[in-house]
Every structure is written in structure tokens, then in C-alpha cells.
C-alpha positions, 0 to 999 in steps of 0.5 A: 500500500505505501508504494500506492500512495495513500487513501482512506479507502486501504488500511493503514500501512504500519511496517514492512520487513523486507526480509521476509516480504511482509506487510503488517497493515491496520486491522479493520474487523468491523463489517460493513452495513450492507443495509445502510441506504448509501452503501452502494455510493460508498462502495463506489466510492471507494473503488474510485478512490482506490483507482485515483490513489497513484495520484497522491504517490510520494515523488522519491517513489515516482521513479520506480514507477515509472514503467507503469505510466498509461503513456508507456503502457499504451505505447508498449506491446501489452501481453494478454491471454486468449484474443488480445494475445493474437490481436495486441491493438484489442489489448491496448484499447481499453488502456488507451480509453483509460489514458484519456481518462486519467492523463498520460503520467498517471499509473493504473492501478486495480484488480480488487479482490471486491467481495462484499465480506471485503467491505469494512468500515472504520469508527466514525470514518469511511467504508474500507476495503480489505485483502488487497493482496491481487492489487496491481499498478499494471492493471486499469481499474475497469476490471473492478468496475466490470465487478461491481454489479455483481457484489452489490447483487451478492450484498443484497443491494442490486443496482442497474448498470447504469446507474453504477456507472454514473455513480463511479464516473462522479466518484471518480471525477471528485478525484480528478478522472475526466471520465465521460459516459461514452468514453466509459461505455467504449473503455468498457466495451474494448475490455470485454472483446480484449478478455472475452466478457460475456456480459457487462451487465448494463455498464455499457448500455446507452444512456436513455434518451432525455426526452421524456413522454411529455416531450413528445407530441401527441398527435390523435388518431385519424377519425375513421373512415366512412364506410360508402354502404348507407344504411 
């Protein structure tokens, strides 16, 4: 986490031992309330704060980091299983979207091992997520994003894809990610073809059209035709 930078969505870093190649981090053993009714937006939230955490990383440590710059990730071939193997530009796509989103120096940062048991919450402070061992600066955080409907399935607290996704673009802009919802919906989109997702549940669907039934005129139905047969 120290190398991450800071956020008050990860436990605290309390020692590191080289020697053995452990962290010790803060224990957070209060779980989450899943029917708290802005759980969701907290969750969200907190994904999108772990996502912009690269951004608060301490300049002595910037160089080591250096390599997982978007800039050099997006111009560097990207290894990946399967289709995007044999096809590179489907790899590069969605960091490419990610780039625009985030700038060229920023270093990507996801892979959450999201699981609604993983959610805590500190006294009196802000949702926290656990057991970060699978977090990598290589990886984008769409991968969590493509996560996030199904663990709010499994806590109870569904939510339709887009309305995730609007929560996390305005979690995510507070932190300085220009997200739009179209460049969102394409990264989201290049990212299944690039991985093989079945299914983005919703995430990707258009945005329903703002006009509502008022907007629209109503025009009545033609009278009906004379039939020539008198009675």
C-alpha cells in the first residue's frame, strides 16, 4: 500500500520487513452495513478512490514507477491471454480509453479482490476495503468496475448498470478522472472483446434518451373512415 500512495479507502500501512516480504497493515474487523441506504455510493466510492490513489504517490517513489505510466503502457506491446494475445491493438484499447481518462503520467492501478465480506468500515470514518493482496499498478481499474454489479447483487443491494456507472464516473471525477459516459461505455466495451466478457451487465448500455413522454407530441388518431354502404 505505501508504494500506492495513500487513501482512506486501504488500511493503514504500519511496517514492512523486507526480509521476509511482509506487510503488517491496520486491522479493520468491523463489517460493513450492507443495509445502510448509501452503501452502494460508498462502495463506489471507494473503488474510485482506490483507482485515483497513484495520484497522491510520494515523488522519491515516482521513479520506480515509472514503467507503469498509461503513456508507456499504451505505447508498449501489452501481453494478454486468449484474443488480445493474437490481436495486441484489442489489448491496448481499453488502456488507451483509460489514458484519456486519467492523463498520460498517471499509473493504473486495480484488480480488487471486491467481495462484499471485503467491505469494512472504520469508527466514525469511511467504508474500507480489505485483502488487497491481487492489487496491481499494471492493471486499469475497469476490471473492478466490470465487478461491481455483481457484489452489490451478492450484498443484497442490486443496482442497474447504469446507474453504477454514473455513480463511479462522479466518484471518480471528485478525484480528478475526466471520465465521460461514452468514453466509459467504449473503455468498457474494448475490455470485454480484449478478455472475452460475456456480459457487462448494463455498464455499457446507452444512456436513455432525455426526452421524456411529455416531450413528445401527441398527435390523435385519424377519425375513421366512412364506410360508402348507407344504411
Amino acid at each position: 500500500m505505501r508504494g500506492a500512495g495513500h487513501s482512506p479507502a486501504l488500511p493503514r500501512l504500519l511496517s514492512v520487513d523486507d526480509t521476509s516480504r511482509s506487510l503488517l497493515i491496520e486491522h479493520i474487523p468491523r463489517p460493513n452495513s450492507w443495509t445502510c441506504p448509501t452503501a452502494p455510493r460508498r462502495l463506489i466510492g471507494a473503488v474510485a478512490a482506490i483507482h485515483a490513489t497513484p495520484a497522491s504517490l510520494p515523488a522519491e517513489l515516482a521513479p520506480a514507477f515509472d514503467a507503469y505510466r498509461l503513456d508507456r503502457l499504451t505505447a508498449a506491446p501489452a501481453p494478454a491471454p486468449g484474443l488480445a494475445a493474437r490481436r495486441p491493438g484489442l489489448a491496448r484499447r481499453p488502456r488507451t480509453h483509460v489514458r484519456a481518462a486519467h492523463g498520460d503520467s498517471a499509473i493504473p492501478l486495480g484488480h480488487l479482490d471486491l467481495k462484499p465480506e471485503h467491505a469494512r468500515r472504520r469508527h466514525g470514518r469511511g467504508l474500507v476495503l480489505v485483502d488487497l493482496e491481487t492489487l496491481r499498478p499494471d492493471i486499469t481499474g475497469l476490471v473492478d468496475l466490470v465487478t461491481l454489479p455483481a457484489v452489490l447483487r451478492q450484498a443484497g443491494r442490486p443496482l442497474p448498470g447504469r446507474e453504477v456507472l454514473a455513480l463511479y464516473r462522479a466518484a471518480a471525477a471528485r478525484h480528478g478522472i475526466t471520465w465521460t459516459g461514452p468514453a466509459l461505455r467504449a473503455a468498457l466495451t474494448a475490455f470485454a472483446r480484449a478478455t472475452g466478457l460475456d456480459t457487462l451487465d448494463g455498464l455499457a448500455d446507452p444512456a436513455p434518451s432525455p426526452r421524456s413522454p411529455k416531450d413528445t407530441p401527441w398527435n390523435p388518431p385519424p377519425p375513421p373512415a366512412r364506410s360508402s354502404t348507407q344504411p
